[in-house]
N, C-alpha and C positions, 0 to 999 in steps of 0.2 A: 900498673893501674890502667884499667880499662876509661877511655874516654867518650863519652856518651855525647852524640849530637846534640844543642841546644832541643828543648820540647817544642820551641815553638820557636820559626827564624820566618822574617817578612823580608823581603827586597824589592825594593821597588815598586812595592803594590799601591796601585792605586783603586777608585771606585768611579765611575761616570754613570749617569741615567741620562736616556735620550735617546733620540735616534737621530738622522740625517737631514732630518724633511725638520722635525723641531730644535735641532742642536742639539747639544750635551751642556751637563752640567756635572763638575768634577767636586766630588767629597771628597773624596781623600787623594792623597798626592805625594809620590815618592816616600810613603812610608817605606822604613830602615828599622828593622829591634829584631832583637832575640828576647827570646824567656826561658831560663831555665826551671828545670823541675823543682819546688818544693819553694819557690818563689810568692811572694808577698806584693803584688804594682797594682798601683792607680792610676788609671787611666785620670785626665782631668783637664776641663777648658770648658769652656761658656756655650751655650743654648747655639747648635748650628755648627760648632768647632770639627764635628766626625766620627767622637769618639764611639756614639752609641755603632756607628756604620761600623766602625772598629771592632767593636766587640762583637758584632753579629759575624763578621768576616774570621774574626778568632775559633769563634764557638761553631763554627761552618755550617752556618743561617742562611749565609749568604756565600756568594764567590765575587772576587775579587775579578776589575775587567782588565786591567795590568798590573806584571810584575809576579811574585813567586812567593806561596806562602806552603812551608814546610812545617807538618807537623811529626816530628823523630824521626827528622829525615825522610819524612814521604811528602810528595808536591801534590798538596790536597788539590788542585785543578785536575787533577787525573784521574779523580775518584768519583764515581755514578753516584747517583742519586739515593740508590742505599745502601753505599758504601760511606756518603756522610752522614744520611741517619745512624748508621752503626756507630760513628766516632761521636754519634751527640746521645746516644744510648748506652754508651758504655764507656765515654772517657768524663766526656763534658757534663756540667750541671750548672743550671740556671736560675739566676736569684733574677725578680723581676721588681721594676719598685711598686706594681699593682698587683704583685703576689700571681696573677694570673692561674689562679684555681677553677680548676674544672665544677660549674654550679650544678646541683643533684647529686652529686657525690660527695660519700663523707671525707674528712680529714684524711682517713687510712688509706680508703681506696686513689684519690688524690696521690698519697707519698707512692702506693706501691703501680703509679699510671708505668714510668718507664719498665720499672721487672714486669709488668705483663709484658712491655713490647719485646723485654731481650728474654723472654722465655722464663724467668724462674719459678719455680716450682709454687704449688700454690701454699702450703702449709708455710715454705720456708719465705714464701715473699709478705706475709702473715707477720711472723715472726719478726723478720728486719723494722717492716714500719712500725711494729709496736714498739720494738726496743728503740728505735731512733727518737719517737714520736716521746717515748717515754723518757730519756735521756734531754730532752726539749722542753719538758716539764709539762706534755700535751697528754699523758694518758689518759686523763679523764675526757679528752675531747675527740677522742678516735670516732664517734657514731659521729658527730655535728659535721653537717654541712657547712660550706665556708660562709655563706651569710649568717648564720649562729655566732662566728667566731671576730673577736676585736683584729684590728689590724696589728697590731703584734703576734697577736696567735698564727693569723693566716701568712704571715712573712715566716715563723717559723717551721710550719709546713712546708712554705719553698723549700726552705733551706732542708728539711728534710729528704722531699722529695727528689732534689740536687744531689743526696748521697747517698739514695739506695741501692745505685748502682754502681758506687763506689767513689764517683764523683773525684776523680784524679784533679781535674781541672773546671774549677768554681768562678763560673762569669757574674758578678752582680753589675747591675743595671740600677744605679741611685736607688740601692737595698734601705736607706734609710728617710727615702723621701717623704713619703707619704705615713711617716711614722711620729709619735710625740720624740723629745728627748730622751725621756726614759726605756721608749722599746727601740727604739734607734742605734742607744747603745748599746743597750742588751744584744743586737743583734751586729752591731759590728764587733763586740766582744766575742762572739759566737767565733763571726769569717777570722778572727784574731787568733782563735784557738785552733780552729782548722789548719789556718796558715801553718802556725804552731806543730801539726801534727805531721808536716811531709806533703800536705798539698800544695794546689797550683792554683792561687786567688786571683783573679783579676777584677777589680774593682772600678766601676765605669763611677765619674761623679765631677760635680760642679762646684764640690764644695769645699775649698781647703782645708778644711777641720778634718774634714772626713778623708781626706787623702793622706792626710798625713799620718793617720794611722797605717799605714804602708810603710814595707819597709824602702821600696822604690817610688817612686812619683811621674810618671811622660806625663809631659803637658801637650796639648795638642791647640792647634788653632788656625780655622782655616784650612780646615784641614792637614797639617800638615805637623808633626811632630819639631816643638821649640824648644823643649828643654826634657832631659832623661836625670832625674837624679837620687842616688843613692843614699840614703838617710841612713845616718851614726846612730846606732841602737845598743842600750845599754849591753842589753845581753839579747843578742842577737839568735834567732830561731833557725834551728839548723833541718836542713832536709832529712826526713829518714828515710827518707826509702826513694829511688829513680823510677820514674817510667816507665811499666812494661807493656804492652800490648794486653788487651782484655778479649780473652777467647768466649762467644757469642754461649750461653747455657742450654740454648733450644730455641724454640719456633716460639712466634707469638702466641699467649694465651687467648683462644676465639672464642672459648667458650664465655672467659671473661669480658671478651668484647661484645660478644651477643648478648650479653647481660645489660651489659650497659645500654646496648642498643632498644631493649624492650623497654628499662625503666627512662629511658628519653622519651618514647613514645608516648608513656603512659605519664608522662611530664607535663603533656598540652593533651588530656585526655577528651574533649570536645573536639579538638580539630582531627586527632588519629582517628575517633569516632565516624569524625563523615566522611573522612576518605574510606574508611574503613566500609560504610553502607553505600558505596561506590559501587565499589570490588565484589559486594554481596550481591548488588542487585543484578548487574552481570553475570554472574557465576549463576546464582536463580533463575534467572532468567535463560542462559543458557543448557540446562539442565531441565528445567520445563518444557521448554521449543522442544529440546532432542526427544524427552519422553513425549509430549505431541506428536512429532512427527513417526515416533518407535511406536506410539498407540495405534496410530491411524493404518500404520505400515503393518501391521499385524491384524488387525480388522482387515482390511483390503485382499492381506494374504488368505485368510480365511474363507473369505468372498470367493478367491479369484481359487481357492485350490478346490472348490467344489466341481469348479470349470473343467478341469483336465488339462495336463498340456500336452496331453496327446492326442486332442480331440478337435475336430473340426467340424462345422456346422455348413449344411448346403439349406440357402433358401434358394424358391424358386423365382426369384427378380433380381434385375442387375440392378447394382446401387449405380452405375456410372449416370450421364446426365440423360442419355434416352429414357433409364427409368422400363427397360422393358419388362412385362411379365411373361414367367416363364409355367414349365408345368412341371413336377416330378411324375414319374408312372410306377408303374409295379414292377415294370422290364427294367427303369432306369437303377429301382432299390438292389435287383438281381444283378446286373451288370458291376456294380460298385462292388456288393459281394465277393466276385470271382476277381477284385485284384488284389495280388497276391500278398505287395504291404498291408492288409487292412484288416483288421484283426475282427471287427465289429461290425454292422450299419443297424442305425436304430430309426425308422420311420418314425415321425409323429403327427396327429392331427390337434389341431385347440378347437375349443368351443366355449359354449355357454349352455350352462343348465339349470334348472331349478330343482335341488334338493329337495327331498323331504322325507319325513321321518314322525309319523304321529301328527301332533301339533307343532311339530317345527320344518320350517322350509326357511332358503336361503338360496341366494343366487350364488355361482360358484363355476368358476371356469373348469374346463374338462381337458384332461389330455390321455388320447386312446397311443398308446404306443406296445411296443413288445417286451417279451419275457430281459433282455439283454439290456432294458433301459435303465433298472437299479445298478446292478454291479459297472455301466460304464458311466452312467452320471455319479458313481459313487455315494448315492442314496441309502439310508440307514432307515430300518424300523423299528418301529417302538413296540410292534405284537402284530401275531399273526403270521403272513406271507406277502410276497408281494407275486404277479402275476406269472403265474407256471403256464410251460408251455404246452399243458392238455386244456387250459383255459384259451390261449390264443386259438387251439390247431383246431377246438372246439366252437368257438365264439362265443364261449359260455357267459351270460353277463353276468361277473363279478364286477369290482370296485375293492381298489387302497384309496384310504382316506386319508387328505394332510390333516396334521397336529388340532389346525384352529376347526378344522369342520367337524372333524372328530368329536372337539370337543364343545362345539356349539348344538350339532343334534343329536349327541349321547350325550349328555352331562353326566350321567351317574357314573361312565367309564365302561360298562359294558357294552363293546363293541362288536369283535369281531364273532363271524354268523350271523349279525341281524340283517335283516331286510332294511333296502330305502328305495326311495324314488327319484329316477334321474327322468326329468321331463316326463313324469306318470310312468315311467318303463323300470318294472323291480330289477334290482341289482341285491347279490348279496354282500357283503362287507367280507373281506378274506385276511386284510391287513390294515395298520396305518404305519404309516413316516413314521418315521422320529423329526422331531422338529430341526428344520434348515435354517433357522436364523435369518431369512433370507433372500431375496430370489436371485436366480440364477439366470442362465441362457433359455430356462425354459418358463420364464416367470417364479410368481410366490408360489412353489411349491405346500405350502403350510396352508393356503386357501384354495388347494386343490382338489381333485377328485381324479384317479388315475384309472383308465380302462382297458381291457384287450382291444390290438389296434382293428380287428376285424368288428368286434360287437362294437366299439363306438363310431367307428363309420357306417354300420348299418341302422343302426341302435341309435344314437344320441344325437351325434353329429351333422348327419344325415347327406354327407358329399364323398366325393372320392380322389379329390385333389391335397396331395401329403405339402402338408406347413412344413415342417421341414426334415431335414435328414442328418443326424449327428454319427459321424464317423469316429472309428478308433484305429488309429496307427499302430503298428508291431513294438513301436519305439522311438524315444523322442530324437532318436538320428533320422529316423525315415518320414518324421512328419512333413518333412520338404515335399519331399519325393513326392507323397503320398498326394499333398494338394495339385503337385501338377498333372498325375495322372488324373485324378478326378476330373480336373479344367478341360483335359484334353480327352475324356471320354465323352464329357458331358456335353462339350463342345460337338464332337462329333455327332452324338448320337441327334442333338437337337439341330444341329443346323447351326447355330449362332449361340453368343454368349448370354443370355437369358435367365442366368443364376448367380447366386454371390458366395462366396466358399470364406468364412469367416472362421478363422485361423486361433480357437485358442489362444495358446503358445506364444503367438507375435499381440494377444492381446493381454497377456501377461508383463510379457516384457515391456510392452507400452507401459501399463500402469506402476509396474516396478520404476522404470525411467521415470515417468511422471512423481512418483513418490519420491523419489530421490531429490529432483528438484524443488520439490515442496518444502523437505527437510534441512533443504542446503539453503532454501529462502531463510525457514524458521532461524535457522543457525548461525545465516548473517545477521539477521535482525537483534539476534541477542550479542553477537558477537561486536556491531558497535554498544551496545551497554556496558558491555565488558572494555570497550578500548576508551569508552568519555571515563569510567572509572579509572581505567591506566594511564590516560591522562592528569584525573586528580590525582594522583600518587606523584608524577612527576611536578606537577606543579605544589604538591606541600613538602614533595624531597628539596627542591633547588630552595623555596625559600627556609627550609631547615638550612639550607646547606650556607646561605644569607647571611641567617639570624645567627648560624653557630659559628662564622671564618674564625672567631679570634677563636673558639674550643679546638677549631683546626689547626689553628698555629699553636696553641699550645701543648697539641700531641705530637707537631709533627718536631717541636723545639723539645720534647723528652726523647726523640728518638723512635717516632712512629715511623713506618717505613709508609711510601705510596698505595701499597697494595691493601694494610693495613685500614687507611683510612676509605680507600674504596670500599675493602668488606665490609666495613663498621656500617657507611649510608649506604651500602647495598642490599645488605640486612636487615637494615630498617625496614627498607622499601617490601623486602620479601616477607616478613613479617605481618605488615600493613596488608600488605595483598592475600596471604597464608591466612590470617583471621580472617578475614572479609571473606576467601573462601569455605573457609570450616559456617561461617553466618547464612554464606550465601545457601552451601549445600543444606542445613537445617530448613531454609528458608523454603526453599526448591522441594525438599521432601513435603514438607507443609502443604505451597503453594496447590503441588501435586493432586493431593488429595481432596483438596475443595475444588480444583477442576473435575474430577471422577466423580465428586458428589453430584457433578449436574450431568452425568453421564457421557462427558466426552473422554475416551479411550485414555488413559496415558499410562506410558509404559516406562517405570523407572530399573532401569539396569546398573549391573556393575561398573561398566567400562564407559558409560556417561558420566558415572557420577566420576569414577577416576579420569576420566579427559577434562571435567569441570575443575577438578583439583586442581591436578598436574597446571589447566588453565591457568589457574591462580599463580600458582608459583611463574608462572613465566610471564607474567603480567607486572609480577614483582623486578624480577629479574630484569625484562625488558624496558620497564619504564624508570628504572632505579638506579639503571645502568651511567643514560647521562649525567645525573647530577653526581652518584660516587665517583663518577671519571672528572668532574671539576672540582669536588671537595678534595680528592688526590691530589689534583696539579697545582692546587693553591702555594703561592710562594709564602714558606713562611713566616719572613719581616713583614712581608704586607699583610698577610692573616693576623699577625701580633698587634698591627698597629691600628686594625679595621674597630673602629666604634661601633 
């Protein structure tokens, strides 16, 4: 005959609360007992006596601060934090005298809270609660929530809940307190029958009557065990079955926890509500700023790529503080020519002239420049030609016309070949632009009038001093190069520095940088919208996490593990924030569009609107973090007993 450890052996264990600085105070005190398996005791003594601290220390709620508590031969002091949820999820089960039922959830979901935490399957953990529940006399009460249900009903739901995980060892906690006579005993008839069946009752109570339904009785008082005694029973209930170890069936159900976690939410729908348009306004707002800044950033590019970035512009005055003026010549355009980086030079002259055409004239700037000005300003025509070089080499007066003059003194559209008049002097029409959207380094192109640079210095202009001079570099690696030999020609050939050599390229990159920070502005600005939002998320997680301690003590007393109850308000949190995102992005796409109605730029992309999301979720995450890390660490007897 094999002989099997007592299930349950105490030595000398005691309990003290306190520390150094406030003293201790001792509840229990050289407790001594064994339990064997398939055993019938009540625990029993007056208001303050220990026993409830007993029982919490049995069902391993709590740990003991001296002495030795062995559960089948193992010194439960040795065992981590989820290695006691595992012996309270798969050995233990708890009768509580205020039933302690999870509110929002029905009867079923309630019996089958511990098999989500030890993994069983979902059809089969189905199954168990119904048959238990039905065995109970509760099938018709599987949908009701526990405030539906009489206090007898909701007591035998505990008791259900106690054995869907097989419930070896059954702790009640004054199971018939808060009950009439009649469901009182119906329910200590129940733990009578259990006992009956090979379990392991232990039954905490103050009440003699009720103990002595036991087959054993420890009195306890003052902590301190006064009397252990075995009660003569007619026909005495025999064990069937010992102890064996309960091997874990899988991982916790999450998805069943995420469940739970959305109908909590949707429990206090006003308050998830405003946290909820927290999270959106942020996220909108964020997603707005970025396409702002992506609009503006794509307008500017536009602007800025009409410029070249391989082009550089020589006026003839130095911006420094002398403010000198300088001259360009016809030797200086020829000299620039012959060096070797410079792929291009384009002289230019401006002016001012009067239009005219019929009965329509118009004032309109003039720029006389050469055949090479289109293809390096990168100029586009709408019809026609723009200025050939038997026009230049000839002086022949033609004229391109911009978009807007075009279409102010041809309205009907037939342009090109007509006759006009630049300051009384005929020009013929050869081309026009296409429209520049714009002006450039050489002004509004679009209210322009473009000429051979020979016939409009003779012709319109009527000077011989070049406004300015636009270079083209071989390549945007030699654009360096290129301005210093310019400096150092122009320098030379004038005597002194007399000119300003404006650098594209480096005015590119300025404005790129400048956009960048405009965006990083926009970005921050939305980005506190987004963190006062992720702060409301943490301030309605902590006081969820407040208002629900005792729903935390009651998962973490079926055998929730820590990490369990972290994911459950972590979830929540991500949730919260995950809606508020999906809101905020609607919101942002929206917003979008009534900004472009009043014509400012905005540029909605993929990987905004995915940085906005992704936003969301880590907002969740980040701010959801603390409170699931204190709803985890919750002790808990003190979550059980929190009002």
């Amino acid at each position: 005959m094999v002989n099997h450890p007592p299930l349950i052996s105490l030595s000398g264990v005691g309990k003290q609360y306190g520390d150094d600085a406030r003293g201790y105070v001792s509840v229990l005190q050289d407790i001594n007992l064994t339990i064997n398996a398939g055993e019938f005791v009540a625990l029993i003594g007056p208001s303050g006596s220990g026993k409830s601290t007993l029982m919490h220390i049995l069902g391993a709620l709590d740990r003991a601060t001296q002495g030795v508590y062995r559960f089948a031969g193992q010194d439960i002091s040795q065992l981590s934090t989820d290695q006691l949820s595992q012996l309270r999820r798969t050995v233990f089960g708890f009768v509580f005298q205020r039933y302690f039922l999870i509110p929002g959830i029905s009867a079923q979901e309630n019996v089958e809270l511990p098999a989500v935490y030890s993994g069983l399957e979902k059809r089969l953990r189905h199954e168990h609660a119904q048959t238990l529940l039905e065995q109970l006399s509760l099938f018709d009460r599987l949908a009701y929530k526990p405030e539906q249900l009489s206090g007898g009903q909701q007591q035998r739901v505990s008791i259900a809940r106690a054995l869907i995980n097989g419930g070896e060892v059954l702790l009640a906690d004054e199971p018939t307190g808060a009950l009439d006579s009649a469901n009182g005993e119906s329910v200590l008839a129940l733990l009578e029958t259990l006992a009956a069946s090979g379990r392991t009752v232990i039954l905490v109570t103050h009440n003699p009557d009720v103990a002595n339904r036991a087959r054993r009785v420890i009195e306890l008082r003052d902590g301190r065990i006064v009397s252990d005694t075995v009660r003569a029973v007619s026909s005495p209930a025999v064990a069937t079955r010992t102890y064996q170890p309960v091997t874990e069936r899988g991982k916790t159900d999450r998805y069943t926890l995420l469940g739970q976690a959305w109908r909590t939410l949707l429990f206090s729908p006003l308050r998830s509500a405003l946290t909820l348009l927290g999270i959106a306004i942020g996220i909108a707002s964020i997603l707005v700023m970025l396409g702002i800044g992506e609009g503006a950033r794509q307008e500017m590019s536009k602007t800025l790529s009409r410029l070249g970035s391989t082009l550089m512009t020589v006026i003839p005055q130095s911006i420094d503080a002398d403010m000198v003026a300088g001259r360009i010549t016809d030797s200086d355009i020829e000299a620039l020519k012959r060096l070797p980086d410079v792929d291009a030079v384009v002289p230019m002259l401006t002016g001012q002239a009067t239009v005219r055409q019929g009965a329509f004239n118009l004032k309109s700037s003039v720029i006389a420049t050469t055949t090479e000005a289109m293809s390096v300003n990168n100029w586009g025509l709408r019809a026609g030609t723009f200025i050939m070089p038997l026009h230049e080499y000839a002086n022949m007066s033609v004229t391109v016309l911009g978009s807007e003059v075009a279409q102010r003194i041809f309205p009907a559209g037939n342009v090109v070949g007509r006759d006009i008049l630049l300051n009384n002097i005929p020009f013929t029409v050869v081309g026009i632009l296409a429209e520049q959207g714009g002006a450039d380094m050489n002004g509004n192109l679009d209210q322009a009038v473009i000429v051979p640079f020979g016939a409009g210095r003779l012709r319109v202009i009527g000077r011989q001093n070049i406004d300015s001079v636009t270079l083209k570099a071989r390549s945007l690696q030699t654009v360096r190069s290129v301005e210093r030999e310019v400096n150092d020609l122009l320098t030379a050939r004038h005597q002194r520095p007399d000119f300003t050599i404006i650098n594209r390229a480096a005015i590119l990159r300025s404005q790129e940088e400048s956009m960048d920070i405009m965006t990083a502005m926009l970005g921050s600005i939305a980005a506190i919208s987004l963190l006062v939002g992720g702060i409301g998320v943490m301030n309605v997680m902590l006081m969820s996490v407040a208002e629900r301690t005792r729903e935390i003590g009651i998962r973490l007393a079926v055998g929730a593990r820590q990490q369990d109850i972290q994911f459950q308000f972590l979830w929540e949190a991500v949730i919260l924030a995950l809606s508020g995102g999906v809101v905020g992005l609607l919101a942002g796409c929206f917003l979008a569009q009534i900004v472009h109605t009043f014509g400012k730029p905005v540029q909605l992309g993929f990987f905004p609107a995915l940085f906005s999301f992704f936003s969301a979720i880590a907002t969740g995450l980040l701010f959801g973090y603390l409170p699931a890390r204190k709803a985890a660490r919750l002790d808990p007897v003190m979550a059980l007993n929190q009002e």
